[in-house]
PDB file of N, CA, C, O and CB in Angstrom:
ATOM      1  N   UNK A   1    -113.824  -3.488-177.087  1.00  0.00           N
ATOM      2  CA  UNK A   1    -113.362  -3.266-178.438  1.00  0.00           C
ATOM      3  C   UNK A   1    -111.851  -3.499-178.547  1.00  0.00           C
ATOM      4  O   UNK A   1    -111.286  -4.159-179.418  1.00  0.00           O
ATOM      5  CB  UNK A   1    -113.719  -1.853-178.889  1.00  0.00           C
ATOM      6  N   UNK A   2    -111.419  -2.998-177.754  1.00  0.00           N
ATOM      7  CA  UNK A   2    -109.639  -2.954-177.676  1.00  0.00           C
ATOM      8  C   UNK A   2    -109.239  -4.591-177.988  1.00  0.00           C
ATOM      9  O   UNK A   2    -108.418  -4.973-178.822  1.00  0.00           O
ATOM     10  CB  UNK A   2    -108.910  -2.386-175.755  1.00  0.00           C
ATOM     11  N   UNK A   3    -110.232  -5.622-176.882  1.00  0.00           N
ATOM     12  CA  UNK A   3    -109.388  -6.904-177.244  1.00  0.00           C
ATOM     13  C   UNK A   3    -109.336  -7.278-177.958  1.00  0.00           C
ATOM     14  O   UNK A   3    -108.398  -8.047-178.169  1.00  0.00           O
ATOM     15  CB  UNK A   3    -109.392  -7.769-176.920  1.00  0.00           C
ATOM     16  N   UNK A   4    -110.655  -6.945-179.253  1.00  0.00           N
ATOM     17  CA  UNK A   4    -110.160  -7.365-180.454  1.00  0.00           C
ATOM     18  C   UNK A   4    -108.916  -7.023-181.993  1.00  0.00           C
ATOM     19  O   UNK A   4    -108.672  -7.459-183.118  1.00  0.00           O
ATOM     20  CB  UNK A   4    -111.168  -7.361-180.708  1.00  0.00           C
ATOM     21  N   UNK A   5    -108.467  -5.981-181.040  1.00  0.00           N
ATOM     22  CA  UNK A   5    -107.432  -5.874-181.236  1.00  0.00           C
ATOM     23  C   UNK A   5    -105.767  -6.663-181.105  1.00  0.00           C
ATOM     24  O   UNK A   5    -104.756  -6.449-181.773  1.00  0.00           O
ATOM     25  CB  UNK A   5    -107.661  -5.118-180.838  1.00  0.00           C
ATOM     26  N   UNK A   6    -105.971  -7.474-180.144  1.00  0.00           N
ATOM     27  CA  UNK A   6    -105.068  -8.482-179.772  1.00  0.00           C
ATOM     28  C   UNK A   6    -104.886 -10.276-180.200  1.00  0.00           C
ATOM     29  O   UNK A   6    -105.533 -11.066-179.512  1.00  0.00           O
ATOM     30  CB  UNK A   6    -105.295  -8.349-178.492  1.00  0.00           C
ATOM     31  N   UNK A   7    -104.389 -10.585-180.835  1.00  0.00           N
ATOM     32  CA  UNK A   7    -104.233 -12.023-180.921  1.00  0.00           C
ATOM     33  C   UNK A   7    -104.020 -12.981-180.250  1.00  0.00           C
ATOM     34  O   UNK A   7    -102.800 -12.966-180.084  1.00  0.00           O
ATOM     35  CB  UNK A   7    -103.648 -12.251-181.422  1.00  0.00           C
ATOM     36  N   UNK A   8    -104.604 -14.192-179.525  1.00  0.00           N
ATOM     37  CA  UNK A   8    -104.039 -14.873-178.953  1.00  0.00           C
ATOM     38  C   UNK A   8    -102.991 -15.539-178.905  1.00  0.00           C
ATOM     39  O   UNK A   8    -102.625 -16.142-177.897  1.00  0.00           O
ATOM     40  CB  UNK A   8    -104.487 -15.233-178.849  1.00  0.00           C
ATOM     41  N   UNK A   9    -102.303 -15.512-180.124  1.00  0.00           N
ATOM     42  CA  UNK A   9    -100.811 -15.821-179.936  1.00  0.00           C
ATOM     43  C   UNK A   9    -100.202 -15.016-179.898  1.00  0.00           C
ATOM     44  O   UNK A   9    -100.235 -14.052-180.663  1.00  0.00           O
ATOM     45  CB  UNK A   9    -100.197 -16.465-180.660  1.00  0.00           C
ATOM     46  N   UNK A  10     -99.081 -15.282-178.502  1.00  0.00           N
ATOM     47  CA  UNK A  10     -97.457 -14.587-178.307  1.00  0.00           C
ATOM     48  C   UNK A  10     -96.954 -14.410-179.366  1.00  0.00           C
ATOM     49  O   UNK A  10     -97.190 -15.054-180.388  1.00  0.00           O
ATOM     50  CB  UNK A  10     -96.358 -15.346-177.587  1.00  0.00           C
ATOM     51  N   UNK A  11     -96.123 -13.421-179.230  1.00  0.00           N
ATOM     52  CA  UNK A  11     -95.499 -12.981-180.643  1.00  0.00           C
ATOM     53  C   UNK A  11     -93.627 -12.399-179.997  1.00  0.00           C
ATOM     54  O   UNK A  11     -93.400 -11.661-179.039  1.00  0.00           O
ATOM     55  CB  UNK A  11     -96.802 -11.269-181.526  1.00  0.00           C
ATOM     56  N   UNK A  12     -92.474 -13.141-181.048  1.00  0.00           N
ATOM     57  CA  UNK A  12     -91.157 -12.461-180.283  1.00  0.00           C
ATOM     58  C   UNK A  12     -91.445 -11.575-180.117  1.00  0.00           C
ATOM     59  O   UNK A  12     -92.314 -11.009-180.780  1.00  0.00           O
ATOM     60  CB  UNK A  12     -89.923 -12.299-180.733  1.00  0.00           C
ATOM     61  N   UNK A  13     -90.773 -11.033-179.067  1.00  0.00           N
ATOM     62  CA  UNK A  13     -90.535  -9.704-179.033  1.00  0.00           C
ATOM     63  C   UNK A  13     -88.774  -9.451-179.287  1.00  0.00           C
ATOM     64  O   UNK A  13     -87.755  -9.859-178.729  1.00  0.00           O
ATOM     65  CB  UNK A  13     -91.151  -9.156-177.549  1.00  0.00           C
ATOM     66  N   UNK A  14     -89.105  -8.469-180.550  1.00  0.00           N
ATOM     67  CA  UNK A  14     -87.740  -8.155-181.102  1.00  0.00           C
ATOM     68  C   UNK A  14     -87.040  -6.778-179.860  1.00  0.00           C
ATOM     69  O   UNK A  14     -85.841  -6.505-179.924  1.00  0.00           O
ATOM     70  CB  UNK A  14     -88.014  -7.508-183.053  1.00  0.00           C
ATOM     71  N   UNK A  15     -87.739  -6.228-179.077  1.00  0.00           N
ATOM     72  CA  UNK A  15     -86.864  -5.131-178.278  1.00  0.00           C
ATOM     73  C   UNK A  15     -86.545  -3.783-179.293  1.00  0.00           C
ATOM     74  O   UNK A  15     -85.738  -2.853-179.263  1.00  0.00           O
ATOM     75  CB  UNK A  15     -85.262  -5.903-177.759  1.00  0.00           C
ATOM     76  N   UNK A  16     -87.378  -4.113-179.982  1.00  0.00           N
ATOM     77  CA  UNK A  16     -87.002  -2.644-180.835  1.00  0.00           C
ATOM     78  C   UNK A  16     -87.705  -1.247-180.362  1.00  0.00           C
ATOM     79  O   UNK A  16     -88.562  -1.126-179.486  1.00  0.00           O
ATOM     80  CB  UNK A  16     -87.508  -2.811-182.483  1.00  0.00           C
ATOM     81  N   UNK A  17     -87.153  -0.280-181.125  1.00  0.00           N
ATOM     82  CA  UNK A  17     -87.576   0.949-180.115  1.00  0.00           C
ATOM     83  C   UNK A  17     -89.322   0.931-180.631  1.00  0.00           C
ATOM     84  O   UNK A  17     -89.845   0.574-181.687  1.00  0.00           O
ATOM     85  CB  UNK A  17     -86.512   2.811-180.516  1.00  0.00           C
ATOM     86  N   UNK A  18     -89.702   1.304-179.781  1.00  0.00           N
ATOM     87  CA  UNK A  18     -91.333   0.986-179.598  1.00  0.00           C
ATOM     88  C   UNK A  18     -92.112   1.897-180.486  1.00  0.00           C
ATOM     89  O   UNK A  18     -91.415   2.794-180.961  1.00  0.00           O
ATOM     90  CB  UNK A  18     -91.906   1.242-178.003  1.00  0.00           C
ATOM     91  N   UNK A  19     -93.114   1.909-180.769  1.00  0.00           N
ATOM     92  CA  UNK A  19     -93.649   2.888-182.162  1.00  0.00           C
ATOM     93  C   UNK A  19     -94.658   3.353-181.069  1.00  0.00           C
ATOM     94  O   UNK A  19     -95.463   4.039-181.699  1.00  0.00           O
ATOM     95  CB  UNK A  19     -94.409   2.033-183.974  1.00  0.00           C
ATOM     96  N   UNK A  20     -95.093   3.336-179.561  1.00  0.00           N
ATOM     97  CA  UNK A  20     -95.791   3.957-179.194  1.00  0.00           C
ATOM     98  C   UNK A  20     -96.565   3.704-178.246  1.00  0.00           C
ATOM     99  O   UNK A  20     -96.572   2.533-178.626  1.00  0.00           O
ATOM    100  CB  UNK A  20     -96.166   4.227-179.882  1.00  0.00           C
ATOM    101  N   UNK A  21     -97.212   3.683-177.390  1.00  0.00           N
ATOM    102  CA  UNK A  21     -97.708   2.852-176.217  1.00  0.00           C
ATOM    103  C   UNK A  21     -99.102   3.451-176.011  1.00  0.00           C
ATOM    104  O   UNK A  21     -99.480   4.519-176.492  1.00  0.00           O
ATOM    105  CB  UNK A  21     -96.727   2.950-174.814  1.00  0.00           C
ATOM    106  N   UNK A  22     -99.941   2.487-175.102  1.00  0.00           N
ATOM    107  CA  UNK A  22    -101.072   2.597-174.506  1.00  0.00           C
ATOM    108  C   UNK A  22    -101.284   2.515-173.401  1.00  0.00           C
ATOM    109  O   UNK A  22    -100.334   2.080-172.750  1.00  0.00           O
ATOM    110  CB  UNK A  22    -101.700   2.049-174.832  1.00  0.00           C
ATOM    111  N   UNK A  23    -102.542   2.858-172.621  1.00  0.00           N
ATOM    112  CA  UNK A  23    -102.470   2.592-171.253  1.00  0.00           C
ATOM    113  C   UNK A  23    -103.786   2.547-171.126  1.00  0.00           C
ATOM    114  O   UNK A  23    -104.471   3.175-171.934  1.00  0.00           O
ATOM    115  CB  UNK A  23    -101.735   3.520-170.340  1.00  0.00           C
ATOM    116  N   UNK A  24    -104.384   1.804-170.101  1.00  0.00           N
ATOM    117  CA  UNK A  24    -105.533   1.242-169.297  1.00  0.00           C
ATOM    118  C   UNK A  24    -105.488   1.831-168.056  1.00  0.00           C
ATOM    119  O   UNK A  24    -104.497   2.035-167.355  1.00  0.00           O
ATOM    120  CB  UNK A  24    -105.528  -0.248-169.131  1.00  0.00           C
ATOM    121  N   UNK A  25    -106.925   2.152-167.789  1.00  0.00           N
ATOM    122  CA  UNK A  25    -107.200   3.055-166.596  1.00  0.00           C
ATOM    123  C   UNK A  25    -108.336   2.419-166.223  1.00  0.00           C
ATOM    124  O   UNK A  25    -109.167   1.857-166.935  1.00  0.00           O
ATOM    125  CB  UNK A  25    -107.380   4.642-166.819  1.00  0.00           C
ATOM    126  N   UNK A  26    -108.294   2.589-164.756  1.00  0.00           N
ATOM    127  CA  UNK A  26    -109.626   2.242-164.154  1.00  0.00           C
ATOM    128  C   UNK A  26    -110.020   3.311-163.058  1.00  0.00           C
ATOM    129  O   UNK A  26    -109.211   3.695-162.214  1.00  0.00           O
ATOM    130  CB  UNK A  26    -109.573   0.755-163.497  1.00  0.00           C
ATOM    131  N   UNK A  27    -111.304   3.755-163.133  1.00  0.00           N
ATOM    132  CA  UNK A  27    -110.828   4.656-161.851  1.00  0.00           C
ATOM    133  C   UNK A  27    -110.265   5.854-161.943  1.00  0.00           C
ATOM    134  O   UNK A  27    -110.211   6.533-160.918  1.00  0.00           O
ATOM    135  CB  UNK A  27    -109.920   4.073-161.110  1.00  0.00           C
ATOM    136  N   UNK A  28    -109.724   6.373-163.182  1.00  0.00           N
ATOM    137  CA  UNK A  28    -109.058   7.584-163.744  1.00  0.00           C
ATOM    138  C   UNK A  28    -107.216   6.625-162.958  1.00  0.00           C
ATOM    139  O   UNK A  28    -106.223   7.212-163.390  1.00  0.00           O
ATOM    140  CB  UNK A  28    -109.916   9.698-162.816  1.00  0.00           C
ATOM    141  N   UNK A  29    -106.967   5.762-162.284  1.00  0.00           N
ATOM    142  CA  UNK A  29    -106.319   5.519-162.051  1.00  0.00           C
ATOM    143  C   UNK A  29    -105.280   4.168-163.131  1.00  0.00           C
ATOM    144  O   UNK A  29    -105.782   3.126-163.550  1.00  0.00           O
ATOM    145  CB  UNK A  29    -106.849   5.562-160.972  1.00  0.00           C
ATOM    146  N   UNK A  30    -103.853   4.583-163.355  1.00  0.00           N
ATOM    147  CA  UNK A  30    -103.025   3.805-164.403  1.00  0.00           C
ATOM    148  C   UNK A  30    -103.354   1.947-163.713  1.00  0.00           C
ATOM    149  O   UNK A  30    -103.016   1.611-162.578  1.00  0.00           O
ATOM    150  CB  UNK A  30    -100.929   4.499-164.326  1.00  0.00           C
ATOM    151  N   UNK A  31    -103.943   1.157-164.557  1.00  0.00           N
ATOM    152  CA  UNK A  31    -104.284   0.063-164.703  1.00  0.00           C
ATOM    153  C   UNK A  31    -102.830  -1.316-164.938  1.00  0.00           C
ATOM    154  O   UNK A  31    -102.294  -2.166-164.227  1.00  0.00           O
ATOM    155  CB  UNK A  31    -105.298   0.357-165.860  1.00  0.00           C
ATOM    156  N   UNK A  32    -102.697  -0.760-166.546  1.00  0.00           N
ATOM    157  CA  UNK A  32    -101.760  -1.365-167.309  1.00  0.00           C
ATOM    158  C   UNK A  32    -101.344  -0.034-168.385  1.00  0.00           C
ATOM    159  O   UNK A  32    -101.897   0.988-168.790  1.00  0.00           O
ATOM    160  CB  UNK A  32    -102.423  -2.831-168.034  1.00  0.00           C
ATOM    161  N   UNK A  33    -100.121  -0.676-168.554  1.00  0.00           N
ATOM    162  CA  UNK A  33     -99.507   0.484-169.932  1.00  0.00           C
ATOM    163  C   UNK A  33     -98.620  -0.197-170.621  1.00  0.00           C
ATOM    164  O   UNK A  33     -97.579  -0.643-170.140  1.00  0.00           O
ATOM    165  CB  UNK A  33     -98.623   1.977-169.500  1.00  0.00           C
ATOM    166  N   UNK A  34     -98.961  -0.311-171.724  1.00  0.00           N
ATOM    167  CA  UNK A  34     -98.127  -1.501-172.454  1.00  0.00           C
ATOM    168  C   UNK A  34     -97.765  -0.666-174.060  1.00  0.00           C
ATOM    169  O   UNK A  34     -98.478   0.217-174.538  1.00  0.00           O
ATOM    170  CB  UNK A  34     -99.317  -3.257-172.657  1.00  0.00           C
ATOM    171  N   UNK A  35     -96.478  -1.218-174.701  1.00  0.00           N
ATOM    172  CA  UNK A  35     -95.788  -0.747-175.420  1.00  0.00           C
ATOM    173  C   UNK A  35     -96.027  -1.328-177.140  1.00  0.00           C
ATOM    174  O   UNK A  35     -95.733  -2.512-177.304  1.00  0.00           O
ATOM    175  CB  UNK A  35     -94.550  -0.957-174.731  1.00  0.00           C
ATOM    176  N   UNK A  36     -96.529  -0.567-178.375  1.00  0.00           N
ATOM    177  CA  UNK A  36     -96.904  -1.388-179.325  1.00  0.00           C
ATOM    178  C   UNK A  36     -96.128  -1.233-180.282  1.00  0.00           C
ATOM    179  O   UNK A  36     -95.997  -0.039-180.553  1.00  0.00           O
ATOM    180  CB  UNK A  36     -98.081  -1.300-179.685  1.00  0.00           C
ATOM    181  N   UNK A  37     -95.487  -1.979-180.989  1.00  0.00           N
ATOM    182  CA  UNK A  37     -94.676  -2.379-182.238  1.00  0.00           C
ATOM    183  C   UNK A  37     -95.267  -3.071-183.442  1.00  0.00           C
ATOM    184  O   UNK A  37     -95.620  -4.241-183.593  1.00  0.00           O
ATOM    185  CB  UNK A  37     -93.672  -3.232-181.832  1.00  0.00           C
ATOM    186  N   UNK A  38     -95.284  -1.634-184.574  1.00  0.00           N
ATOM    187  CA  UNK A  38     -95.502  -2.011-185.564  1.00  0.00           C
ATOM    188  C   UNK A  38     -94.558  -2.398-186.714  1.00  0.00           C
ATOM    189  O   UNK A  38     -93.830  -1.557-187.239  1.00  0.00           O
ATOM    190  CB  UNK A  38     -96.166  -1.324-185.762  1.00  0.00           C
ATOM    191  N   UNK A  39     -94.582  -3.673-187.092  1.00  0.00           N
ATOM    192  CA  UNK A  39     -93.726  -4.154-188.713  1.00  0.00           C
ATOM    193  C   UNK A  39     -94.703  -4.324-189.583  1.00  0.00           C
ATOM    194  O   UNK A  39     -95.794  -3.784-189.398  1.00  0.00           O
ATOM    195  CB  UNK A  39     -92.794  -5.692-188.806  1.00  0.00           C
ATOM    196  N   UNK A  40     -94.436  -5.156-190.734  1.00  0.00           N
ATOM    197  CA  UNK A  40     -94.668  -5.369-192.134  1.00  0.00           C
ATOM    198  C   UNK A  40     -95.150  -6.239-192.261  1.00  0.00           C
ATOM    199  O   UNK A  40     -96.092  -6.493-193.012  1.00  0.00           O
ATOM    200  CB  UNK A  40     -93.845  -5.394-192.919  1.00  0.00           C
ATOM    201  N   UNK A  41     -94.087  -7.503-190.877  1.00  0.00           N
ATOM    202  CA  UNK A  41     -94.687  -8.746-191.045  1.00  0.00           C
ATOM    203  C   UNK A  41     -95.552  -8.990-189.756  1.00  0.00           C
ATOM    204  O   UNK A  41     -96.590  -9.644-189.851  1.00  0.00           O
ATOM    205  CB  UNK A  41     -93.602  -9.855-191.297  1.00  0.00           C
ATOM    206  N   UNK A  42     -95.239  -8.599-188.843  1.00  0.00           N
ATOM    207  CA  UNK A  42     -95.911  -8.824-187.836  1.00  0.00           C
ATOM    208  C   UNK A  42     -95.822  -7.484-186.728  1.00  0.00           C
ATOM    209  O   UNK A  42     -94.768  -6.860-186.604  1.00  0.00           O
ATOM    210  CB  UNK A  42     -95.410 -10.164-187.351  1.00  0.00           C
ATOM    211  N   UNK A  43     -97.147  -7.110-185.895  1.00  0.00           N
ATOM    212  CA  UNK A  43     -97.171  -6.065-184.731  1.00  0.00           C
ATOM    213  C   UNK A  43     -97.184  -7.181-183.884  1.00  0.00           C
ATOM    214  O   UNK A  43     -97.345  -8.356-184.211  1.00  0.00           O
ATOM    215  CB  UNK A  43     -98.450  -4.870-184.550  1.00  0.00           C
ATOM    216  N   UNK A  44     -96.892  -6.434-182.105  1.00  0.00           N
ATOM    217  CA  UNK A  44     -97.500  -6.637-181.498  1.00  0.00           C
ATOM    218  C   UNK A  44     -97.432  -6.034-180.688  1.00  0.00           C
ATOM    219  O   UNK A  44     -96.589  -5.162-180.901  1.00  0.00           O
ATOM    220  CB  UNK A  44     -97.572  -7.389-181.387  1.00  0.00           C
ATOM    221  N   UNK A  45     -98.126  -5.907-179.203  1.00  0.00           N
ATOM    222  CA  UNK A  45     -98.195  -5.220-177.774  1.00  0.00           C
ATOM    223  C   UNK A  45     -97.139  -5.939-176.620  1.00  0.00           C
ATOM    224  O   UNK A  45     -96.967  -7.104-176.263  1.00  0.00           O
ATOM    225  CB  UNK A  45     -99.867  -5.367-177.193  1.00  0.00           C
ATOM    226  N   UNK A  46     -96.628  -4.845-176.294  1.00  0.00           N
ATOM    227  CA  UNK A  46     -95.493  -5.934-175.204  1.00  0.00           C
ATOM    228  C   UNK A  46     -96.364  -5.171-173.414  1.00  0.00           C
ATOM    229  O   UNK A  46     -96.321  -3.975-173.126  1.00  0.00           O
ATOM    230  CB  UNK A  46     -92.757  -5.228-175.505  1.00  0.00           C
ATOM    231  N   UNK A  47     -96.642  -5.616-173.053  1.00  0.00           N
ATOM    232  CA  UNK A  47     -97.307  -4.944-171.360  1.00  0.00           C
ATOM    233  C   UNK A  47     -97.102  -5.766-170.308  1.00  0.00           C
ATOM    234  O   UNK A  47     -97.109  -6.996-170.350  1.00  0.00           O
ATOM    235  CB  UNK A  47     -99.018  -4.727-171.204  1.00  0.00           C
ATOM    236  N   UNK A  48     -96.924  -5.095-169.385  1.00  0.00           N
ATOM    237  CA  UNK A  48     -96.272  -6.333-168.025  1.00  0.00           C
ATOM    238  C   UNK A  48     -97.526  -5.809-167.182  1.00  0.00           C
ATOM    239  O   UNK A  48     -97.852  -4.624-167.104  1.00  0.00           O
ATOM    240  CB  UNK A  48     -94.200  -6.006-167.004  1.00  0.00           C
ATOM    241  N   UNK A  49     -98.283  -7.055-166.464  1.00  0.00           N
ATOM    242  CA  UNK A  49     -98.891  -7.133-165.468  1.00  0.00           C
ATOM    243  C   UNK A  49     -98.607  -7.766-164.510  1.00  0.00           C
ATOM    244  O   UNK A  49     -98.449  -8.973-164.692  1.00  0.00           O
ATOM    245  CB  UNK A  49     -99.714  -7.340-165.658  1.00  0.00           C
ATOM    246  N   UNK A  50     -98.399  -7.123-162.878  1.00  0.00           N
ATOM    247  CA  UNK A  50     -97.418  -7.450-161.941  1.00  0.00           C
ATOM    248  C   UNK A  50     -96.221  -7.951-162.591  1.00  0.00           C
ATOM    249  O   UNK A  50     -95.507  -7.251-163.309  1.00  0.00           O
ATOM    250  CB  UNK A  50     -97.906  -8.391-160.999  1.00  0.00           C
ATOM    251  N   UNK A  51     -95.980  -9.361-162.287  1.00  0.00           N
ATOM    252  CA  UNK A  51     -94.419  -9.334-162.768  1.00  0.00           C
ATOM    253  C   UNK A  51     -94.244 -10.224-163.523  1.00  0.00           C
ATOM    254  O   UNK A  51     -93.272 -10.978-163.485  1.00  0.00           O
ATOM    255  CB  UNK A  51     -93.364  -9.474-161.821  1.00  0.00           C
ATOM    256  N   UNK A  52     -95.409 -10.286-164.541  1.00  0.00           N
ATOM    257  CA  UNK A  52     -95.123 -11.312-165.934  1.00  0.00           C
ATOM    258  C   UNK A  52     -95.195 -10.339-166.711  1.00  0.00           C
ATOM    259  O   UNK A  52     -95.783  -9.296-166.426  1.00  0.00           O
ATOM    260  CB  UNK A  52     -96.176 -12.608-166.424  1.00  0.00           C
ATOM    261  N   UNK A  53     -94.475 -10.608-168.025  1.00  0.00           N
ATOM    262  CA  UNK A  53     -94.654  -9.581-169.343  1.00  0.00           C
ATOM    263  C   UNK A  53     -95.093 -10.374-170.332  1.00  0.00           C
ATOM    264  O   UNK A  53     -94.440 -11.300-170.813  1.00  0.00           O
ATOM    265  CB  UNK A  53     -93.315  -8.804-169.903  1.00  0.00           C
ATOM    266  N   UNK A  54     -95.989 -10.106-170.601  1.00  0.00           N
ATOM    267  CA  UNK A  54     -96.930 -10.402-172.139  1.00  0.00           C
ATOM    268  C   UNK A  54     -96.677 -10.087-173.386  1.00  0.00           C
ATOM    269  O   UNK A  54     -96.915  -8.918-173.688  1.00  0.00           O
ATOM    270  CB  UNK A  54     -98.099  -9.830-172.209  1.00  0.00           C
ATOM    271  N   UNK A  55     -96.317 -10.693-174.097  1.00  0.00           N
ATOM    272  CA  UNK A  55     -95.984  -9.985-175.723  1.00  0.00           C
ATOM    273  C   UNK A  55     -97.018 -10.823-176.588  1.00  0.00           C
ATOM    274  O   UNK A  55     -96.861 -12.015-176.852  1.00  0.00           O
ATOM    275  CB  UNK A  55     -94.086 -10.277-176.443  1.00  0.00           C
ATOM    276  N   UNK A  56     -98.195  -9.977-177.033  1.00  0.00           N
ATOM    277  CA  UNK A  56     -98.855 -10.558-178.148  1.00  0.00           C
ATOM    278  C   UNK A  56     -99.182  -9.565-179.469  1.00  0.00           C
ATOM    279  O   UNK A  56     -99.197  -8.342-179.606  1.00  0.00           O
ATOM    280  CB  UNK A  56    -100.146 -11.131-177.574  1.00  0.00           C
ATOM    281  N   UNK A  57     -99.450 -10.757-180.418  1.00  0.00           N
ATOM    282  CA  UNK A  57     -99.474 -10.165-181.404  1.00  0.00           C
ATOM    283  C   UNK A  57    -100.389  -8.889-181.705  1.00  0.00           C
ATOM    284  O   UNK A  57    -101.164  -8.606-180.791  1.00  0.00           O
ATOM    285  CB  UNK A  57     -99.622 -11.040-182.099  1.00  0.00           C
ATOM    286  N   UNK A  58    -100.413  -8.323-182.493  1.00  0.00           N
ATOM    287  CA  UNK A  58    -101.668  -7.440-182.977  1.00  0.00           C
ATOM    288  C   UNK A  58    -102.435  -8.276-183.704  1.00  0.00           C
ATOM    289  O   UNK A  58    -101.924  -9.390-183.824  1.00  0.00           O
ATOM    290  CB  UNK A  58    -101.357  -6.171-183.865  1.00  0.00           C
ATOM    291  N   UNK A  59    -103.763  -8.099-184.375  1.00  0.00           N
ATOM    292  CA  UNK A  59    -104.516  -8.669-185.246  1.00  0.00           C
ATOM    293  C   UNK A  59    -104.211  -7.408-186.403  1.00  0.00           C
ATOM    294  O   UNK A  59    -103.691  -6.365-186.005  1.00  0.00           O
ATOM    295  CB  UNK A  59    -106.133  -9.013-184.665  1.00  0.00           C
ATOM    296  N   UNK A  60    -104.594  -7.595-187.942  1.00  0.00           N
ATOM    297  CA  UNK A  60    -104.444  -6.904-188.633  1.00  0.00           C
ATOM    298  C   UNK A  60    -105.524  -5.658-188.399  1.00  0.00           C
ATOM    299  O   UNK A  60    -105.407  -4.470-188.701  1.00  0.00           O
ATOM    300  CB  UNK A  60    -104.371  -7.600-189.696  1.00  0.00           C
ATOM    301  N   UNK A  61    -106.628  -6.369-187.745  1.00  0.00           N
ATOM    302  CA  UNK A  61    -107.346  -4.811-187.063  1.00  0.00           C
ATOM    303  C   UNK A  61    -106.644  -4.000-186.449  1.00  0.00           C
ATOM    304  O   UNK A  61    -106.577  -2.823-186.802  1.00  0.00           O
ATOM    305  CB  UNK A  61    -108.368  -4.901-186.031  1.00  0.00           C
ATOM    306  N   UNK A  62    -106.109  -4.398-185.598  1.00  0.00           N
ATOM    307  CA  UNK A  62    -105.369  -3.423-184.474  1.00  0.00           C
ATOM    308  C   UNK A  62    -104.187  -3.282-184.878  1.00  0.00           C
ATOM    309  O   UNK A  62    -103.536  -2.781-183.961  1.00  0.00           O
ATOM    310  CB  UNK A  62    -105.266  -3.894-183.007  1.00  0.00           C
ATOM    311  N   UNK A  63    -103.572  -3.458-185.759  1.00  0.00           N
ATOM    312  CA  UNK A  63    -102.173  -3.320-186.458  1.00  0.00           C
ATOM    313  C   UNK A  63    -102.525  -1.734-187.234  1.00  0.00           C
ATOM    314  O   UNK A  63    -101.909  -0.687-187.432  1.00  0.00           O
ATOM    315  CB  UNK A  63    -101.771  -4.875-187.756  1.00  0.00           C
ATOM    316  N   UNK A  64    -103.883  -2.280-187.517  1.00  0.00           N
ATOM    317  CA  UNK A  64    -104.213  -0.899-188.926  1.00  0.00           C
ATOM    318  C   UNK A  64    -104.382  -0.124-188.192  1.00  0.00           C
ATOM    319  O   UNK A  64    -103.648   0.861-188.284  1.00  0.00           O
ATOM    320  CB  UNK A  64    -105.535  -0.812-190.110  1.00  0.00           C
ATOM    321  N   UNK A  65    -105.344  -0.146-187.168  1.00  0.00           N
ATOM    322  CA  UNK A  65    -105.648   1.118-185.791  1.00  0.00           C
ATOM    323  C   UNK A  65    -104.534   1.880-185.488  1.00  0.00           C
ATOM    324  O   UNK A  65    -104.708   3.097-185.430  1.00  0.00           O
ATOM    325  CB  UNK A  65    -106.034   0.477-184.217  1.00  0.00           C
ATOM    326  N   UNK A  66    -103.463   1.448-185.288  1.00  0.00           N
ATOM    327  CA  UNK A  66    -102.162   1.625-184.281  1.00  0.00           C
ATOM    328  C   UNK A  66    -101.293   2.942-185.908  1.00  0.00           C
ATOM    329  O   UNK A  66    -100.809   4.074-185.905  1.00  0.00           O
ATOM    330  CB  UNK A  66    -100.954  -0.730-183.739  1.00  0.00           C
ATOM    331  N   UNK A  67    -101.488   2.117-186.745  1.00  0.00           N
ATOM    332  CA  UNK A  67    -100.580   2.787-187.650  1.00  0.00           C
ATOM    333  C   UNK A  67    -101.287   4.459-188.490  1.00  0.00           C
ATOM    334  O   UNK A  67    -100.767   5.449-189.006  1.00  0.00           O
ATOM    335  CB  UNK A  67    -100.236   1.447-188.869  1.00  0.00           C
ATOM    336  N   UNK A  68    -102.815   3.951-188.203  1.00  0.00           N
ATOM    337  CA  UNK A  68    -103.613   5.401-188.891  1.00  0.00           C
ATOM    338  C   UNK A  68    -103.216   6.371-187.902  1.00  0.00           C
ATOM    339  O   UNK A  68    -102.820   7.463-188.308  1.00  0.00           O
ATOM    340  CB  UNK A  68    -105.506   5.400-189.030  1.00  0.00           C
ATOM    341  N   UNK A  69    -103.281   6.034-186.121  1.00  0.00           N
ATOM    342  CA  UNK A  69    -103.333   6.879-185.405  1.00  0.00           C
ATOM    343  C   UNK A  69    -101.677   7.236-185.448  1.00  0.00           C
ATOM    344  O   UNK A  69    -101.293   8.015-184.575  1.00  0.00           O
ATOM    345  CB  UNK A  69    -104.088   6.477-184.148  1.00  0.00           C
ATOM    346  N   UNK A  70    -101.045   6.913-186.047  1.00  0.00           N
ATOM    347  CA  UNK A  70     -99.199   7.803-185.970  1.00  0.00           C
ATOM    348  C   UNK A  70     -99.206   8.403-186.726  1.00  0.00           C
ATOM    349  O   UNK A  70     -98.622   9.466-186.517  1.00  0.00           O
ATOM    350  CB  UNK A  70     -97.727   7.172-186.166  1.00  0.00           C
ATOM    351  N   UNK A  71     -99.835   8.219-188.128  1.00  0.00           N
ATOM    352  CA  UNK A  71    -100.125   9.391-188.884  1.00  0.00           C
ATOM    353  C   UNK A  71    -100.259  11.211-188.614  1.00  0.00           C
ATOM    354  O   UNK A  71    -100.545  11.955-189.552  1.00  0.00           O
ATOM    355  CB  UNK A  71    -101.205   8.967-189.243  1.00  0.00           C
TER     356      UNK A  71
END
């Protein structure tokens, strides 16, 4: 469910202070933990696996997900 939360396109990453993060477990053990930024015009997830960092967009699904749950 989660991936459809994600867009296949990269998205800048502006470095702004982060609206909140997630994390992936496997194992009860930390997987990935990646950082999500919500705007107006565009979200996205910034998460580093080993030693590449990924910045993709949100989809407007997972944009809306991200913003009910800060509520």
């Amino acid at each position: 469910m989660f991936n459809s939360f994600l867009d296949v396109q990269t998205a800048k990453d502006t470095l702004k202070k982060a609206d909140g993060f997630v994390m992936w477990l496997i194992n009860g053990r930390e997987f990935i933990m990646g950082d999500f930024y919500l705007g107006e015009q565009e979200s996205y997830l910034r998460f580093k696996k080993d030693t590449v960092v990924y910045v993709n967009r949100l989809t407007e699904q997972g944009a809306s997900f991200f913003k009910q749950q800060k509520k």
